[in-house]
C-alpha positions in Angstrom: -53.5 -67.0 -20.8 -51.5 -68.1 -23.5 -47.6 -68.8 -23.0 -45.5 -67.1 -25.4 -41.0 -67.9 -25.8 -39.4 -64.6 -25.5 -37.5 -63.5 -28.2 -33.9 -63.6 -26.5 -35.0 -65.7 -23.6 -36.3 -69.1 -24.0 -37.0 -70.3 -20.4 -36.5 -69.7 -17.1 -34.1 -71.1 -14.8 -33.9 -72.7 -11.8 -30.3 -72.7 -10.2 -29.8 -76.5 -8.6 -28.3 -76.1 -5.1 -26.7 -78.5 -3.2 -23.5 -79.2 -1.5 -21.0 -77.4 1.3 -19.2 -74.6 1.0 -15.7 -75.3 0.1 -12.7 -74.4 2.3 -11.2 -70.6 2.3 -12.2 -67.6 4.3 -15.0 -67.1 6.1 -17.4 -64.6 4.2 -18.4 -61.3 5.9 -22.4 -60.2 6.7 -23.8 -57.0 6.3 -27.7 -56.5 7.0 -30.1 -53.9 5.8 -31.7 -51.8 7.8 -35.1 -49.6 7.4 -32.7 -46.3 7.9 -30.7 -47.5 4.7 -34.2 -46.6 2.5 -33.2 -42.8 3.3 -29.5 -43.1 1.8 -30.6 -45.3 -1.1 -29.4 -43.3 -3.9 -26.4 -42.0 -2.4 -23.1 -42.9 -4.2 -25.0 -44.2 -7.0 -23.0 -45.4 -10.2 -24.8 -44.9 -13.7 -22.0 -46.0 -15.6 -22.9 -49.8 -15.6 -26.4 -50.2 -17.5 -26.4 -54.1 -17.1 -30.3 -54.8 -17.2 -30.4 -57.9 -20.2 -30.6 -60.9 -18.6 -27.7 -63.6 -19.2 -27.1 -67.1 -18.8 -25.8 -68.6 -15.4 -24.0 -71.1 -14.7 -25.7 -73.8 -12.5 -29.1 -73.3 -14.0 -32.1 -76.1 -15.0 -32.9 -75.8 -18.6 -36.2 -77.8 -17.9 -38.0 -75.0 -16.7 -41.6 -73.4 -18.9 -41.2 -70.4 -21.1 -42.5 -67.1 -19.4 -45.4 -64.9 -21.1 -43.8 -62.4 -23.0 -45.9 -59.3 -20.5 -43.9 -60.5 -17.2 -40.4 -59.1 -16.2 -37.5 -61.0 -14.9 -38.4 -63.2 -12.0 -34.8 -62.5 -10.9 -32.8 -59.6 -9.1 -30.6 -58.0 -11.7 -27.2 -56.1 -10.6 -27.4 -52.9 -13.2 -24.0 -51.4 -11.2 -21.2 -51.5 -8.9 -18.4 -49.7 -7.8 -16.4 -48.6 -5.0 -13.0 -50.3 -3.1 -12.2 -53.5 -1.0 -13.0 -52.0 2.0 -16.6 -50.7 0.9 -18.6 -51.4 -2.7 -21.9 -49.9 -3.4 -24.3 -52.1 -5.5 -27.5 -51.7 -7.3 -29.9 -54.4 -7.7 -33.5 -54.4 -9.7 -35.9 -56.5 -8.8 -39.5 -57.7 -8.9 -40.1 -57.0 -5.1 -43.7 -57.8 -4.0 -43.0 -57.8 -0.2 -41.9 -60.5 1.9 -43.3 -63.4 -0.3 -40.8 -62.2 -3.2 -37.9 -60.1 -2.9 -34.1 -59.4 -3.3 -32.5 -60.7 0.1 -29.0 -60.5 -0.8 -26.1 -59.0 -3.4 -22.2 -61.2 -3.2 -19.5 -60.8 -4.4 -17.6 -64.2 -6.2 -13.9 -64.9 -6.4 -12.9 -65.8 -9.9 -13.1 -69.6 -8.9 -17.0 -69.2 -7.8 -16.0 -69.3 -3.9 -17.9 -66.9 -1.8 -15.6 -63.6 -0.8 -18.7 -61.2 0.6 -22.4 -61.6 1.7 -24.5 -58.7 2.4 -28.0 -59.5 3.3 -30.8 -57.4 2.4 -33.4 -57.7 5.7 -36.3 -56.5 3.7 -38.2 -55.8 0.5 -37.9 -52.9 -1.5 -41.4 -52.6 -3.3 -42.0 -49.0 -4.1 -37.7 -48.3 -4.1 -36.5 -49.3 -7.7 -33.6 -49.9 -7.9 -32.0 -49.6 -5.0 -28.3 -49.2 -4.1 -26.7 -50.6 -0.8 -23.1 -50.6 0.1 -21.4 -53.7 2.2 -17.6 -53.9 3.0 -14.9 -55.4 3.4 -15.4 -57.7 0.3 -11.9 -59.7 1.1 -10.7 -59.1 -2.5 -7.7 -57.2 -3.9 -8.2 -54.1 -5.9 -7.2 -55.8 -9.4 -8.7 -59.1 -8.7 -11.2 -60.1 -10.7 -14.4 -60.3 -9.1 -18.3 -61.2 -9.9 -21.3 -59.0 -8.4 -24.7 -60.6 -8.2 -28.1 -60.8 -6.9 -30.5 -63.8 -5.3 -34.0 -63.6 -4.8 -36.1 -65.2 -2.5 -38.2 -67.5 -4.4 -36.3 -68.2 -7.4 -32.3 -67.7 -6.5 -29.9 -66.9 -9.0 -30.5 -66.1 -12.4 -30.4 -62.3 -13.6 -28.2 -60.1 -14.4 -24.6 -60.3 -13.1 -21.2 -57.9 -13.5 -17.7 -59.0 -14.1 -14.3 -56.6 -13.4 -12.0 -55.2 -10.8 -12.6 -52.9 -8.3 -9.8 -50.8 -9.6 -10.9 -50.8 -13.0 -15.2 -51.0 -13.2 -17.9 -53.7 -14.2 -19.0 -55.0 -17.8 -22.1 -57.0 -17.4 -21.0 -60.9 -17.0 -21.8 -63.3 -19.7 -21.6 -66.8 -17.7 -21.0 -66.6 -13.3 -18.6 -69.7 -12.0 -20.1 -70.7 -8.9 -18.2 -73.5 -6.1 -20.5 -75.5 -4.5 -22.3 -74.7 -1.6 -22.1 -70.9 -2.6 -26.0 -70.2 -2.3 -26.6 -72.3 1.2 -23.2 -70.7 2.9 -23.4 -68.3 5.9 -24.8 -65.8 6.4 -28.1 -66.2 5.4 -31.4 -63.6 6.1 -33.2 -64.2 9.4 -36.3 -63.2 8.0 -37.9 -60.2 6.4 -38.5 -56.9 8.1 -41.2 -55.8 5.7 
């Protein structure tokens, strides 16, 4: 098969890792359970439509072009919304099961550090997207505030959202990241499924 440069994307990348997680508050967990599959669309925001891939900070520009017929190897947050206490997030991704899926959304101070983790415990293969809510984020209402996604197999990378809780998301254009941020607690135990 013959290995095509997308039009807007040139390569694919790899976010480098590394590091401890810098000092501040601890970040809160939140797991996914197989009951949240029932509630999946409730309180679902369709006023965000952030699905183009941008660049992220942290990532390794020596990675191979991808064939033009593949999606996004990464878990793309297309909306958010909600308070402090409790924010509902969607995430697309390329779930295949356990060997490839979305297995958490966090939310990132405007200085990169970690404010709120919530793990996803399991694929969601035939629900795309899907929409989970985790709370309390540890943020302010008017603080400025990123929203994005990790995959399994290939971490960081698609689409991200910038704003304030008080006033909505615009899809994010670069994410600053502190070191440490993708190895810090909590992390999944596993996948259910």
């Amino acid at each position: 098969m013959s290995v095509q440069p997308l039009p807007r994307v040139a390569l694919i990348f790899a976010l480098a890792c590394g590091g401890t997680q810098g000092e501040g508050a601890e970040p809160d967990i939140a797991s996914d359970s197989a009951s949240d599959s029932a509630s999946a669309d409730e309180g679902r925001d369709e006023s965000v439509d952030a699905t183009e891939a941008h660049p992220d900070e942290g990532r390794d520009d020596s990675a191979e072009p991808i064939d033009e017929g593949t999606s996004s190897p990464f878990a793309d947050v297309t909306a958010a919304s909600g308070t402090a206490s409790s924010l509902r997030v969607t995430v697309q991704s390329p779930d295949t099961g356990c060997d490839g899926y979305a297995d958490w959304w966090e939310v990132l101070r405007s200085d990169g550090s970690l404010a709120y983790r919530r793990i996803l415990a399991h694929s969601h293969v035939d629900e795309q997207p899907f929409t989970r809510s985790g709370g309390p984020l540890g943020v302010g209402e008017t603080d400025r505030i990123y929203v994005r996604a990790h995959f399994s197999t290939t971490g960081y990378g698609g689409q991200a959202l910038v704003g304030t809780l008080s006033e909505g998301f615009t899809p994010a254009e670069r994410v600053p990241t502190a070191a440490g941020v993708e190895s810090a607690e909590p992390q999944p135990d596993g996948c259910a499924f």
